[in-house]
Structures are given as structure tokens and as C-alpha cells.
C-alpha positions in Angstrom: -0.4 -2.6 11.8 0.4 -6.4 10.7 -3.2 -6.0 8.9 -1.8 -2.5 7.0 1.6 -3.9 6.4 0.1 -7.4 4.6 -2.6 -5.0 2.6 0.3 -3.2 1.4 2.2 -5.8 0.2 -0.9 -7.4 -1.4 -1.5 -4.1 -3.2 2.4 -4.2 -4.1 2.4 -7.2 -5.7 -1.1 -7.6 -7.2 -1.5 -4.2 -8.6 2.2 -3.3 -8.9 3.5 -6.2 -10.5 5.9 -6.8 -7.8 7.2 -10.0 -7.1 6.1 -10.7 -3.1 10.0 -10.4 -1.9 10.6 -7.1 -3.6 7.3 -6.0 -2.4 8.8 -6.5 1.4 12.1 -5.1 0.4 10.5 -2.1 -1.0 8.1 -1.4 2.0 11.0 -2.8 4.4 13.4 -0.3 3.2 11.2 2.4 3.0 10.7 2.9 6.6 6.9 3.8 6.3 6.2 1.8 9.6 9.0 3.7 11.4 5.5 6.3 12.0 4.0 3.2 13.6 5.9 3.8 17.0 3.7 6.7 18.5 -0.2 6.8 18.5 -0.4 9.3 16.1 1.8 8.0 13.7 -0.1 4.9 13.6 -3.0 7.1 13.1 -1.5 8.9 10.6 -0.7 5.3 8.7 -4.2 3.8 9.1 -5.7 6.9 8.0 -5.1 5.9 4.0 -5.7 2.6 2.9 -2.9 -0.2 1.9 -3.5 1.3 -2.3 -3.0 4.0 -1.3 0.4 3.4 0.8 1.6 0.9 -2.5 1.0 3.4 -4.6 3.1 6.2 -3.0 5.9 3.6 -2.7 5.6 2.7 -6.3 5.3 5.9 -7.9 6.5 8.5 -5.2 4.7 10.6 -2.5 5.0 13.9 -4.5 4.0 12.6 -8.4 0.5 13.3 -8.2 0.2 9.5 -9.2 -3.7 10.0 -7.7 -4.4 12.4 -11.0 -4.0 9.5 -13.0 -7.2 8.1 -13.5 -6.0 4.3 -14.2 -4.2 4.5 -10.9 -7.1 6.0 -8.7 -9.7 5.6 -7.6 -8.2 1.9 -6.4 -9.7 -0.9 -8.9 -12.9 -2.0 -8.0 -11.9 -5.4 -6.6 -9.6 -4.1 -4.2 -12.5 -3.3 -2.2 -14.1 -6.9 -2.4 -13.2 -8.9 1.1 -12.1 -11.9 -0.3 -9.3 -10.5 -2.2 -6.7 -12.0 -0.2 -8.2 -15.3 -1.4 -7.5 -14.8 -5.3 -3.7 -13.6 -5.4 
């Protein structure tokens, strides 16, 4: 879950323009890990990828922010392993 939360935060800052402390206040307060306590809420979390998760918090579960075609699919780099390298 560490691995999801840090991804997340990544994605928060680097795509969202967030500055890294807002980024944990943002996730923080949005109780998304509160899932994280039963197997299939962790499931349920690991199931989308950290974009994805960012972009929900950024935008709203229920905006349809995945129709927008600058917003998904994620940008190409995200994919790239080393991405944590270059923030």
C-alpha cells in the first residue's frame, strides 16, 4: 500500500501541479486508504493505478475526467520505471 500511496502522490504533484505537502494533505484527508483495512478493499485500491487514484482526487470520482483525452490515457512517461528518478 506504501508503494500505491507514494505513486499517488507522485502522480499528484507531477501531473497535478500539486506542491508535495498538499498532495499528502489532499490524499490524507480524503480517506482513500481507509479501504486499505480489509483484503478486498486493498484489492479494490490496487486494482487502478496511482493516475488513476490522483486523478479522481483532483478532478472528482463522478466528472468523467477519463473522457478527456489530455487527462487519459495516463501520459506516456508515467509508465517508464524510472519516473521516480526525474521529479
Amino acid at each position: 500500500m506504501e508503494q500505491l500511496y507514494d505513486d499517488i502522490v507522485f502522480c499528484l504533484t507531477r501531473y497535478g501541479g500539486l506542491q508535495e505537502s498538499d498532495a499528502h494533505e489532499l490524499l490524507n484527508g480524503s480517506k482513500l486508504f481507509d479501504k486499505a483495512e480489509t483484503e478486498a478493499g486493498r484489492i479494490a485500491l490496487v486494482h487502478e493505478t496511482g493516475y488513476y487514484w490522483a486523478m479522481c482526487l483532483l478532478h472528482g470520482r463522478e466528472s468523467r475526467w477519463f473522457d478527456n483525452p489530455t487527462l487519459w490515457p495516463p501520459p506516456k512517461d508515467y509508465y517508464d520505471p524510472d519516473r521516480f528518478l526525474r521529479t
